[in-house]
LUMVEXZA-73581 format. One line per 4 residues: for each residue y, z, x of C-alpha. Coordinates in Angstrom, 3 decimals. Last residue first. Layout:
// residues N
Y Z X ~ ...
This chain:
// residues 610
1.486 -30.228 23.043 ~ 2.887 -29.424 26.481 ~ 6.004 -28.052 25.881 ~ 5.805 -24.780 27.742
6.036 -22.446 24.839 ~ 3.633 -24.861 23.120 ~ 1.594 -24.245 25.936 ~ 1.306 -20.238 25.675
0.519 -20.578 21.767 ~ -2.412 -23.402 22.414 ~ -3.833 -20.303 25.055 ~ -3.968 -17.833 22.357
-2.136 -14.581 23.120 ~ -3.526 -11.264 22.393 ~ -1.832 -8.057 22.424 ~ -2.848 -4.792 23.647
-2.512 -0.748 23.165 ~ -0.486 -1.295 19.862 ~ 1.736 1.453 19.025 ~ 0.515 3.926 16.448
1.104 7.469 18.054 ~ -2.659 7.840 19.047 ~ -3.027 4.238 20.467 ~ -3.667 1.444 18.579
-6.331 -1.434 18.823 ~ -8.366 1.370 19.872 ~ -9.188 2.109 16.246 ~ -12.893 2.166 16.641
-14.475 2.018 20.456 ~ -17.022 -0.274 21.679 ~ -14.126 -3.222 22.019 ~ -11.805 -0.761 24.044
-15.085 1.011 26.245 ~ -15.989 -2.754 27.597 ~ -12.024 -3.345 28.168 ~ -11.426 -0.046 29.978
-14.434 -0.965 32.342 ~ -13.395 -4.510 32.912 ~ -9.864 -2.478 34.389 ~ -12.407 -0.143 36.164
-14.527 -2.743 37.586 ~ -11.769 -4.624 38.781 ~ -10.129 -1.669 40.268 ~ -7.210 -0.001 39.301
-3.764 0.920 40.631 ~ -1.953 4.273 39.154 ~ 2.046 3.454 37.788 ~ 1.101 4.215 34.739
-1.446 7.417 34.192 ~ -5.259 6.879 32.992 ~ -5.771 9.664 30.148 ~ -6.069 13.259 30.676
-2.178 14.022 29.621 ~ -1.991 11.946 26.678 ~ -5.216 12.986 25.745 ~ -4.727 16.502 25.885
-1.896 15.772 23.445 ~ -3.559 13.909 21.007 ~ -6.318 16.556 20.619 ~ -3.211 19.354 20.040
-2.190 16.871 17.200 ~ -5.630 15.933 16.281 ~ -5.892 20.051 15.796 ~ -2.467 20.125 13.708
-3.650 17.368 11.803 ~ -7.122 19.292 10.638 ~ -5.045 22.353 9.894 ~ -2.295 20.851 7.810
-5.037 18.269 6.054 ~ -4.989 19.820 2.575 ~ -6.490 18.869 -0.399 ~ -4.882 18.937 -4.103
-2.059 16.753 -2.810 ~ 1.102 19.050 -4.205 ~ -0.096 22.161 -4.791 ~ -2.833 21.928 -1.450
-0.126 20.699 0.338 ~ 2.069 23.861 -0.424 ~ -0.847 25.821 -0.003 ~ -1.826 24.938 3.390
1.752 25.058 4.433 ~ 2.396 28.641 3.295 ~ -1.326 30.016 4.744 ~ -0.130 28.550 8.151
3.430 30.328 7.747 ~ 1.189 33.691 6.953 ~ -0.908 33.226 9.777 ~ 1.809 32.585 12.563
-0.249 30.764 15.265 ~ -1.054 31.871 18.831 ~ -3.416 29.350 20.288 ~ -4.214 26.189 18.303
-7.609 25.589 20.015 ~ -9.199 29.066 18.883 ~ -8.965 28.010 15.050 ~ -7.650 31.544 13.287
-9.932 34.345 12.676 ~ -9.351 37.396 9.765 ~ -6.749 35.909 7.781 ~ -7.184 38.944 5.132
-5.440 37.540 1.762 ~ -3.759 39.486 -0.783 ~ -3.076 39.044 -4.629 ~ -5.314 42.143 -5.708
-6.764 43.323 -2.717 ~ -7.833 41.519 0.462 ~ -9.774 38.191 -0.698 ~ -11.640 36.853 2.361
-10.070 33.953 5.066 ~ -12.195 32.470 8.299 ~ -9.748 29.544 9.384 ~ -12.307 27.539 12.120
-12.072 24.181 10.272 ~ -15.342 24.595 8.765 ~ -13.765 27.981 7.137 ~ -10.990 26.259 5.601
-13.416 24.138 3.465 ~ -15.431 27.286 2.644 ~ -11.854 29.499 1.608 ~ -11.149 26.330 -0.502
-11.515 28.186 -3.857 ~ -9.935 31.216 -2.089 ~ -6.951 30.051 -1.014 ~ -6.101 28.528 -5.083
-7.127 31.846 -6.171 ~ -4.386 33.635 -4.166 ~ -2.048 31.093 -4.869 ~ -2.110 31.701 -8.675
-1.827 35.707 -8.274 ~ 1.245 35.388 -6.136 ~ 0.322 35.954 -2.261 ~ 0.672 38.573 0.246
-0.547 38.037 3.657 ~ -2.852 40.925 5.356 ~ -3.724 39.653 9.068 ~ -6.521 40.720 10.523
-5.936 43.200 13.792 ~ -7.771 41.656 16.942 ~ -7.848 38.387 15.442 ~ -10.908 36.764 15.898
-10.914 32.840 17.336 ~ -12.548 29.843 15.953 ~ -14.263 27.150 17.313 ~ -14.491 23.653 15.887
-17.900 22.885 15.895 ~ -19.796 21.154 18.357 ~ -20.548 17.709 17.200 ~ -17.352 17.230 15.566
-15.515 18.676 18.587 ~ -17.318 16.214 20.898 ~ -16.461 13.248 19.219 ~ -12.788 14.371 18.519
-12.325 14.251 22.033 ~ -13.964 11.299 22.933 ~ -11.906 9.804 19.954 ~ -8.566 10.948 21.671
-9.896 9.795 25.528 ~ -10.272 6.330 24.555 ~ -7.038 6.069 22.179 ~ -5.458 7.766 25.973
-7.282 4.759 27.734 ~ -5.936 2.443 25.523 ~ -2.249 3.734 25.547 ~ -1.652 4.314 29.564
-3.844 0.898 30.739 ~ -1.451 -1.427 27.826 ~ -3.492 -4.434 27.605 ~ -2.490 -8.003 27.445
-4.700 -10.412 26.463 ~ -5.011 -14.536 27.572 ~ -6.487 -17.379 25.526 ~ -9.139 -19.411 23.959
-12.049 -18.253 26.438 ~ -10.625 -14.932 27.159 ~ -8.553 -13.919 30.058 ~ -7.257 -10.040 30.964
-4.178 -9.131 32.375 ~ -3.755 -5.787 32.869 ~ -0.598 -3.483 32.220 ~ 0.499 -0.231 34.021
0.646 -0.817 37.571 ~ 3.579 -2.850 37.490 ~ 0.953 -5.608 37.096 ~ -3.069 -5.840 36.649
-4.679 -8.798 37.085 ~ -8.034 -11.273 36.370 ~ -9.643 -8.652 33.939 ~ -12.207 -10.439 31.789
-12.120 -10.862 28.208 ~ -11.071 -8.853 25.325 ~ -13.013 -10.380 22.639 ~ -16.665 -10.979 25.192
-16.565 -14.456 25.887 ~ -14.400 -14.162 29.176 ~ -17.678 -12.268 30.330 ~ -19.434 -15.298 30.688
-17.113 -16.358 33.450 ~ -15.861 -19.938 33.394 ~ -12.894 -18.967 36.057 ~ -15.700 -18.989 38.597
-14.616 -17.450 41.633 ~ -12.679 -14.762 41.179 ~ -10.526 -12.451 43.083 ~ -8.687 -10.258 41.630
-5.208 -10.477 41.355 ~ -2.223 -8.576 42.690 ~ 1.226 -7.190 40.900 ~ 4.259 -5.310 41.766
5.875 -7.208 43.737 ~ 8.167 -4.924 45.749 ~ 5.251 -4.718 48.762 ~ 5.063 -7.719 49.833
2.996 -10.981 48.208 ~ -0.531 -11.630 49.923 ~ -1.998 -10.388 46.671 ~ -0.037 -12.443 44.556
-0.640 -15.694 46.103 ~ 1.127 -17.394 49.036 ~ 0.049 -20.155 49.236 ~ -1.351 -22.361 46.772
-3.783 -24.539 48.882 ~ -6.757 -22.363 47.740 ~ -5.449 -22.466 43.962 ~ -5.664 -25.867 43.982
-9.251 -26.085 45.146 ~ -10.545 -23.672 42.923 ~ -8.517 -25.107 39.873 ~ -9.797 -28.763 40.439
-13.307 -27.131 40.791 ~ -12.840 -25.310 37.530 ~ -11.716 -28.651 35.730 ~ -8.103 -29.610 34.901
-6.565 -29.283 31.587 ~ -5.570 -33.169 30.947 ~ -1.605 -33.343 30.774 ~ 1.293 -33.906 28.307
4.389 -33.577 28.444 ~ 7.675 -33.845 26.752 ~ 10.828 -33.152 28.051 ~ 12.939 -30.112 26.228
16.682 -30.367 27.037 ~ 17.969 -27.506 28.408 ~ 18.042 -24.043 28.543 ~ 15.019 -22.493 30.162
12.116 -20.472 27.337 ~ 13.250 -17.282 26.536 ~ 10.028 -15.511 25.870 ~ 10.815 -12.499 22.614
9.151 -14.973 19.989 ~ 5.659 -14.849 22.162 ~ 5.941 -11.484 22.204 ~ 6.608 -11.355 18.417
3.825 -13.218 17.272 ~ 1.149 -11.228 19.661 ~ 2.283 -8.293 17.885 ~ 1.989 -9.978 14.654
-1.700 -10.488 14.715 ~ -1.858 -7.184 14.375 ~ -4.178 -5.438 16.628 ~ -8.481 -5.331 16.451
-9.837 -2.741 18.517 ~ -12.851 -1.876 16.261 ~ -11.854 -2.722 12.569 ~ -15.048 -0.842 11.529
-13.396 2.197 12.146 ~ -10.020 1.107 10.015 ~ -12.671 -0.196 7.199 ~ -14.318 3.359 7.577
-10.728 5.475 7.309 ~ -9.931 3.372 4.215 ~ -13.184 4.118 2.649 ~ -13.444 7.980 3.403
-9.457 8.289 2.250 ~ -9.390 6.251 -0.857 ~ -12.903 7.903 -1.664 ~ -11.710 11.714 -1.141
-8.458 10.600 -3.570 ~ -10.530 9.562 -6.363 ~ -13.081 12.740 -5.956 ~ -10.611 15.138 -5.644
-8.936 13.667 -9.064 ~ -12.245 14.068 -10.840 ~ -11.206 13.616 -14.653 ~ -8.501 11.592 -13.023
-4.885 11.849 -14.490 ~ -2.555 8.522 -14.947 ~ 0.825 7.661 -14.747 ~ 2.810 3.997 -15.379
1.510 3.790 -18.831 ~ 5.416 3.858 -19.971 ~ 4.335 6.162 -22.875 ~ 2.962 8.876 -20.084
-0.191 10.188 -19.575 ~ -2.558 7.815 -22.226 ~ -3.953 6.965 -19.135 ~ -6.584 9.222 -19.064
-8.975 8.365 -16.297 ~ -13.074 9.227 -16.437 ~ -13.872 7.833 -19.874 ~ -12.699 4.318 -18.923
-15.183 4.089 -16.721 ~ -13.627 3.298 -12.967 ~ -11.936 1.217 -10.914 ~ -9.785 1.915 -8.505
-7.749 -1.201 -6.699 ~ -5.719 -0.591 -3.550 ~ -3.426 -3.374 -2.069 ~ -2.428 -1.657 1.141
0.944 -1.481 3.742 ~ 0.636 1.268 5.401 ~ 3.884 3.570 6.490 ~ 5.789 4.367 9.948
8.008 7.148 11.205 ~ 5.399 9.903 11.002 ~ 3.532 7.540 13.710 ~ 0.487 5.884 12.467
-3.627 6.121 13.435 ~ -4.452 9.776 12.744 ~ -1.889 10.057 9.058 ~ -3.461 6.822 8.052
-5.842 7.733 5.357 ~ -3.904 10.942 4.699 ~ -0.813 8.457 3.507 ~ -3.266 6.391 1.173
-4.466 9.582 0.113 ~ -0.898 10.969 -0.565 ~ -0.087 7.516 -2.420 ~ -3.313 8.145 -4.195
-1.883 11.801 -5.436 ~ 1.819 10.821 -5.945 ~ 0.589 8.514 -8.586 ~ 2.821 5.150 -9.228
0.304 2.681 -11.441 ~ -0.630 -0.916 -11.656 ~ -3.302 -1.554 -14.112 ~ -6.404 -3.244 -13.048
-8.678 -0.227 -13.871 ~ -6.562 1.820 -11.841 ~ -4.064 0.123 -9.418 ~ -2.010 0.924 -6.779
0.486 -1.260 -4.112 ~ 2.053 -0.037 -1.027 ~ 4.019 -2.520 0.637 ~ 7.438 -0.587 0.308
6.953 2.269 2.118 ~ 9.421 2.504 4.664 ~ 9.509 1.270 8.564 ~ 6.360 -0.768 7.693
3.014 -0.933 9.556 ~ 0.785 -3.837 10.799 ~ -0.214 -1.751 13.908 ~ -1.929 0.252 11.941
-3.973 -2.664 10.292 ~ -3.364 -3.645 6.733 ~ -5.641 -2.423 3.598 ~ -7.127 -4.840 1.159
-8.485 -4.335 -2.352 ~ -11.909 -2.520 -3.304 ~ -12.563 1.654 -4.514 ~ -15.378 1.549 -7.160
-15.885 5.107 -8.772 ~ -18.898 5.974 -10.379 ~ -20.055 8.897 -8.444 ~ -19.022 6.293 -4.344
-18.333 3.084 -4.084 ~ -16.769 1.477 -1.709 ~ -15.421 -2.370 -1.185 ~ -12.333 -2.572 1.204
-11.301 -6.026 2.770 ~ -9.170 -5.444 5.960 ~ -5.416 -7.059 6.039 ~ -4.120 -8.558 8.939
-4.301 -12.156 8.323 ~ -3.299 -11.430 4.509 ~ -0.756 -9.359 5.430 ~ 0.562 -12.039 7.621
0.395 -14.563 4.784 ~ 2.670 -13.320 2.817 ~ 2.954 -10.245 0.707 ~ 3.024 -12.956 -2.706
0.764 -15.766 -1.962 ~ -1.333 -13.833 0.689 ~ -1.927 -11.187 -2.063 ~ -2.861 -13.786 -4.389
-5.206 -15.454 -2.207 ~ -7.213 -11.896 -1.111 ~ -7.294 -11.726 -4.657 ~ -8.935 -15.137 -5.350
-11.499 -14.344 -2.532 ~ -12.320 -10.738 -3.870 ~ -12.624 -11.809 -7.178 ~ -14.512 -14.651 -6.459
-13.236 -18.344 -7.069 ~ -9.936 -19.816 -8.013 ~ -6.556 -18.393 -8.222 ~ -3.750 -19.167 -11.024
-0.570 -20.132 -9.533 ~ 1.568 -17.869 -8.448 ~ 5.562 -18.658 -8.133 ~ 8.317 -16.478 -7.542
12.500 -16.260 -7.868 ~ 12.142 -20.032 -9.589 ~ 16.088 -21.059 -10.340 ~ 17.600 -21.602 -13.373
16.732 -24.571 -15.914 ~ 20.205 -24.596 -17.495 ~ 22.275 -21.244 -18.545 ~ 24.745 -19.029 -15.611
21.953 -16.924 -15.196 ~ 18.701 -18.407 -15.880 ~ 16.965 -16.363 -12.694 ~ 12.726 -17.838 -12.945
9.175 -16.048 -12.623 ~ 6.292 -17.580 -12.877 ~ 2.980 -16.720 -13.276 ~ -0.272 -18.147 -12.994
-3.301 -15.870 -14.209 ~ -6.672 -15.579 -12.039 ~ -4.906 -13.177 -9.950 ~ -4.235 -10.301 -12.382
-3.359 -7.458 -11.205 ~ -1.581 -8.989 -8.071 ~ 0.593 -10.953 -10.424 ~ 1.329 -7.368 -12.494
2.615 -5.826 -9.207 ~ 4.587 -8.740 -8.182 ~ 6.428 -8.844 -12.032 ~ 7.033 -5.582 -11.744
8.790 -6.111 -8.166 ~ 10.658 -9.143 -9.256 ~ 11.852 -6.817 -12.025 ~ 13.499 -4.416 -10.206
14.999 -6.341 -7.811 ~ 16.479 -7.993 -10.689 ~ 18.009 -4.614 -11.686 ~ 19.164 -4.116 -8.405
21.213 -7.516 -8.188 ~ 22.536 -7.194 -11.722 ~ 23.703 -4.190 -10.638 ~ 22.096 -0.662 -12.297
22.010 0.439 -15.290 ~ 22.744 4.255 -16.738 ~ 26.516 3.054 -18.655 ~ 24.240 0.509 -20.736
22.213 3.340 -22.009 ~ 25.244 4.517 -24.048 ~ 25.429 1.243 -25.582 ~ 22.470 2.129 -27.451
22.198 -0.820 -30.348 ~ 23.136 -2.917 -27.282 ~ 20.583 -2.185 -25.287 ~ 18.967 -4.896 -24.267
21.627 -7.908 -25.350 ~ 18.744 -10.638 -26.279 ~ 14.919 -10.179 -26.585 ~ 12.843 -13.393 -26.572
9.320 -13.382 -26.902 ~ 7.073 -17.036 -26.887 ~ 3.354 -16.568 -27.740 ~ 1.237 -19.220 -27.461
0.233 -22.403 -28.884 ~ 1.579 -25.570 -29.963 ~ 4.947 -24.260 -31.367 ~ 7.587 -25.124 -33.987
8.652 -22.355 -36.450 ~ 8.378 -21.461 -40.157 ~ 10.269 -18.110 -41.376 ~ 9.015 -14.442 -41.331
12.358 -12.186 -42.673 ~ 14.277 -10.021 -40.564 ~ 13.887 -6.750 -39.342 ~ 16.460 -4.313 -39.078
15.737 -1.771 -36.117 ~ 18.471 -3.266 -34.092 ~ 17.767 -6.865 -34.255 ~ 14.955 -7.817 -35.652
13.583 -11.977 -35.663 ~ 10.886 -13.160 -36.825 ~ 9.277 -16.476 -36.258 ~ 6.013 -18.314 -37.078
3.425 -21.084 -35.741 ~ 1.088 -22.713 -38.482 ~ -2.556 -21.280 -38.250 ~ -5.800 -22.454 -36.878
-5.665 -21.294 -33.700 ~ -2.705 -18.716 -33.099 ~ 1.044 -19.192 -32.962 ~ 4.100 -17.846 -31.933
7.283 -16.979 -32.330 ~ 8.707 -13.362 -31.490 ~ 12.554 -12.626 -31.643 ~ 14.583 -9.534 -30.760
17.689 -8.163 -30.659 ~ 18.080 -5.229 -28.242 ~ 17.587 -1.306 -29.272 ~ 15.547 -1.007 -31.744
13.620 -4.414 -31.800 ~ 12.719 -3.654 -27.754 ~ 11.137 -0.123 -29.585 ~ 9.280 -1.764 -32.083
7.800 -4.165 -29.528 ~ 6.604 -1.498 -27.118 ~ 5.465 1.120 -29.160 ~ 1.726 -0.251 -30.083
0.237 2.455 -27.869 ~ -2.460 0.178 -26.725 ~ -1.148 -2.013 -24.491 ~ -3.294 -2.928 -20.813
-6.424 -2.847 -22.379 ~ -9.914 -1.383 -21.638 ~ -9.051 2.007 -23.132 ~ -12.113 4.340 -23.940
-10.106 7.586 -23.779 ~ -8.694 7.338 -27.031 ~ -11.408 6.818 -28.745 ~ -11.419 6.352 -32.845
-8.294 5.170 -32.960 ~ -8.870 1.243 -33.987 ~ -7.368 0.056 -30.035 ~ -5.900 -3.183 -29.373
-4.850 -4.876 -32.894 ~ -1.928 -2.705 -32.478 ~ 0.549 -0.722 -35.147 ~ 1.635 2.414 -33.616
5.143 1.512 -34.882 ~ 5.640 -1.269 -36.730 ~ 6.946 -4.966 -35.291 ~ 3.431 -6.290 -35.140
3.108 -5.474 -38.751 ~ 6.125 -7.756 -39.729 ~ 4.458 -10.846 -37.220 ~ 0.503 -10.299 -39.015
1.441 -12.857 -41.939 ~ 2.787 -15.778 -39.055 ~ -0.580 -15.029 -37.614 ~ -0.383 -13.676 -33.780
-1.058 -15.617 -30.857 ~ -4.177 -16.113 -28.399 ~ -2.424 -16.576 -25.227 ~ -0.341 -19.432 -23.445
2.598 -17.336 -22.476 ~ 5.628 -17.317 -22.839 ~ 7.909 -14.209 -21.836 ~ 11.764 -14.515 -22.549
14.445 -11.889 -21.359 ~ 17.951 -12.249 -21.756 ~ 21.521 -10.694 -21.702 ~ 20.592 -7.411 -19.922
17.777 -8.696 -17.814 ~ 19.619 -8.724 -14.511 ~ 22.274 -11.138 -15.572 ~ 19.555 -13.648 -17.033
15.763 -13.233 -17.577 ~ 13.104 -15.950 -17.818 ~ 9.277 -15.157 -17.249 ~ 6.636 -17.668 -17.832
2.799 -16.787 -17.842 ~ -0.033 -19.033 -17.530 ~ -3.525 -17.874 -18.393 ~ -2.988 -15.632 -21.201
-5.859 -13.792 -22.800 ~ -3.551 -11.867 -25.500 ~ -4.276 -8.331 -22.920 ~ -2.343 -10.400 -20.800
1.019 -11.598 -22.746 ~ 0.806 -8.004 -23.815 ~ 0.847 -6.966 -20.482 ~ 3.503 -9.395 -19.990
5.600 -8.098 -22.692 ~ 5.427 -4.488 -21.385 ~ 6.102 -5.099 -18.024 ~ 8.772 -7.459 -18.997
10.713 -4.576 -20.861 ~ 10.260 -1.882 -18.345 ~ 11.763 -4.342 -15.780 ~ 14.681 -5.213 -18.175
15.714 -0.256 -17.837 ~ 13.774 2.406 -19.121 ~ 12.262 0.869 -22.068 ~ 9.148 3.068 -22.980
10.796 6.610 -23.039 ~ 14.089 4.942 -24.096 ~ 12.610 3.433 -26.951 ~ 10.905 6.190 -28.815
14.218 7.573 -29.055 ~ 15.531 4.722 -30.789 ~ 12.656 3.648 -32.873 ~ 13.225 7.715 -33.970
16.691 6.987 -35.084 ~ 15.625 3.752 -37.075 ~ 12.848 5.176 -39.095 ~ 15.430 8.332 -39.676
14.975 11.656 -38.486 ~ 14.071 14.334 -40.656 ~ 15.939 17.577 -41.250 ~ 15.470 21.354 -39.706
18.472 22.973 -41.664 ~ 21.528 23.861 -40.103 ~ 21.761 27.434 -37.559 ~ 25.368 28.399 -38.615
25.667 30.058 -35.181 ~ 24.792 26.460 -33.729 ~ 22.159 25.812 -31.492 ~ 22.315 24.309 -27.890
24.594 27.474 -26.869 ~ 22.260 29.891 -27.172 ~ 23.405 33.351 -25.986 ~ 27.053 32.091 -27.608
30.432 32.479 -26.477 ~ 29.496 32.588 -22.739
């Protein structure tokens, strides 16, 4: 190398000040990362203004257009030159930082579109004459009169173009208005009692609508639960449990979907502190923890989560996008996402995805052919009785390679077909039984629900005993840095509960001096390693407590009810008692559904006879 320090000079210049326009610049590519940045920041303004409809326009992925309107309070035609400064906001007076209760505060966000796009605000608040300014580049024009009823309407032109190097960082047009569909998502869900909609103008004209939300009505839980349908669909909605838990001042609430209503990547996760959506590793890691008993690694939740909390107790003055945030309490935030979601999933009982039952019926292959119509009066149970006695041969008179017999019944009106997984009428190929409820028919997988049956037994018993620990005959001595070792030893009690029994050995050394007896043989020091890199990058770790559901799993696969074995009708009605008094057994212990429901109008439509 020619020079120790390459990113100075041997001359070493003078230290010199940046110009106003400069520093707009660099200001402006922390805020305005790419035209989803941009929108998020006008419609927060657009919200923190009091808006109630919201209208998004972009064209070519945001780099030749963006306009936000909104129906908001406004901004005097004298206040427009101020509203272009930096740090200038009517949001915030400076005396608290950490009592924020708006989405803007910063007062970067138009400055910084102005330095690097060309901007223009009009608008008008009640009781004065609308205005319009217009800066393009950092140069700001003059205020002139304008024609407007109300509102605010922003319109930034070529983003970027003062910083063509930025231009070479963007994505497709495609991507980018991927990107901003998905800000503009996150912000509807924020705010449910706002419309918004969101339209493509390339190519000029009226464009096309890309999403639609009309303002909800009625609670917040009920007009959220609406606005989630309206943009995750309504399947999330049907599948989704309503959280509400509180717990030092926090206030977790939202919807979380069923196991079984799980995505191959996680792309349905949505966060939110204080209404304001956010990306934090450490919720997504207690959303993740939440699930980690009741999901395959493969597989990811799909939730809605809002925190909310005093101001006080979350900085979000993190990052100048506003997309971070720290907890004063971060244990505390993440220990209530994962107690509340885990009790809604309890509470759930042995409820599937409505889903499941979806696709089954989509996988029959109904007979090619014309479809005739037909129609016919559900006969009574006598009808039945009698018909079925003349129906010869049944199932269980059937040889030997059918694999299937029913039980005999002899009222099909039985009062246990009211209980929500009905009474067993058959089981087939040994492995699944039939079961009929009053408004339709369930399917249960024998192998999956019994093993569910046999994991919680399992964990049951250990949490009422004690996990047990075993003494190594020698303790192990693992070396540590200086930061780790203190990290061990602050959860040293937690550990301990789990049957790890650790004590400070030394300057920067650990004594693992008994290991949880149920794991067997481990590796100490490779156990220590993953507890602390989880502990580094979640702040809690669950590598022992998974690794003993793991082993729990296990022994359940291999104790539960095997396919292929024949059961009774009082065991099969058994199984389906235990199911319904049992939490999660509406998935076994790798995720899968253990049964799926099928309503009786479902089963007829398949046959034509609605």
């Amino acid at each position: 190398m020619n020079s120790p320090t390459p990113n100075i000079s041997a001359d070493y210049p003078r230290i010199r000040q940046l110009d106003e326009a400069a520093i707009n610049r660099i200001a402006a590519g922390e805020v305005v990362e790419r035209p989803a940045s941009a929108i998020k920041e006008l419609v927060e303004n657009a919200l923190d203004a009091g808006a109630r409809r919201i209208e998004i326009a972009y064209a070519d992925g945001g780099k030749t257009l963006i306009r936000v309107s909104d129906d908001g309070c406004g901004i005097p035609p004298d206040q427009l030159p101020l509203a272009l400064a930096r740090h200038a906001t009517s949001k915030i007076d400076g005396s608290d930082l950490l009592n924020i209760h708006s989405f803007g505060f910063r007062g970067e966000a138009l400055p910084s579109l102005g330095a690097v796009g060309r901007l223009t605000i009009l608008s008008r608040a009640p009781g004065h004459d609308a205005g319009e300014i217009t800066v393009a580049g950092g140069k700001m024009g003059a205020v002139r009169p304008a024609a407007l009823s109300a509102g605010t309407i922003v319109t930034l032109r070529d983003l970027f173009y003062a910083t063509p190097a930025r231009l070479k960082f963007m994505r497709s047009e495609r991507a980018e208005a991927q990107a901003i569909t998905d800000t503009v998502r996150r912000l509807a869900m924020a705010a449910p009692f706002a419309g918004f909609i969101l339209r493509d103008v390339s190519g000029g004209g009226e464009g096309r609508v890309t999403l639609r939300a009309e303002a909800e009505t009625g609670d917040a839980s009920a007009a959220l639960h609406a606005r989630l349908s309206r943009i995750l669909g309504r399947d999330f909605a049907d599948n989704a449990l309503r959280l509400d838990a509180t717990r030092d001042g926090l206030h977790l609430s939202g919807y979380a979907a069923l196991p079984t209503y799980s995505r191959g990547a996680a792309i349905a996760q949505y966060l939110f502190v204080n209404g304001r959506p956010v990306r934090d590793r450490m919720l997504t890691g207690a959303l993740r923890a939440a699930y980690s008993d009741v999901l395959a690694r493969d597989r990811h939740p799909a939730a809605a989560l809002f925190l909310d909390c005093d101001p006080t107790l979350v900085d979000v003055n993190v990052h100048p996008a506003k997309s971070e945030v720290r907890f004063r309490d971060p244990g505390l935030a993440r220990g209530l996402i994962v107690s509340g979601l885990r009790h809604a999933l309890a509470e759930a009982g042995h409820r599937a995805a409505s889903t499941v039952g979806g696709a089954t019926l989509g996988a029959f292959r109904p007979e090619a052919g014309p479809a005739r119509p037909y129609q016919m009066d559900r006969p009574s149970a006598l009808d039945r009785a009698i018909a079925y006695q003349v129906q010869s041969p049944g199932f269980a008179e059937m040889p030997p390679p059918y694999s299937a017999r029913v039980e005999a019944t002899t009222d099909s009106d039985d009062p246990v077909t009211a209980r929500p997984l009905g009474a067993a009428r058959a089981q087939i190929h040994e492995n699944y039984i039939i079961a009929q409820t009053e408004t339709g028919i369930i399917i249960v997988d024998q192998h999956a629900a019994h093993e569910r049956l046999v994991y919680e037994r399992l964990k049951a018993q250990m949490a009422g005993t004690g996990i047990a620990s075993q003494a190594l005959l020698i303790p192990e001595i693992v070396a540590l840095s200086d930061s780790d070792h203190a990290l061990l030893i602050e959860h040293a009690e937690d550990l301990a509960t789990l049957g790890l029994i650790v004590e400070p050995f030394g300057a920067g050394s650990i004594a693992v001096r008994e290991t949880p007896a149920i794991l067997g043989p481990v590796n100490p020091a490779v156990l220590l390693r993953d507890i602390l890199d989880e502990l580094g990058d979640q702040g809690d770790s669950e590598t022992i407590r998974n690794r003993i559901d793991a082993i729990l799993s296990r022994v359940a696969c291999h104790g539960s009810v095997r396919s292929g074995r024949r059961m009774s009708a009082d065991e099969m009605n058994a199984l389906l008692r235990e199911m319904e008094r049992t939490p999660l057994s509406g998935q076994c212990n790798h995720g899968r559904p253990t049964h799926i429901a099928l309503a009786l109008s479902d089963i007829e439509r398949l046959f034509g006879r609605t």
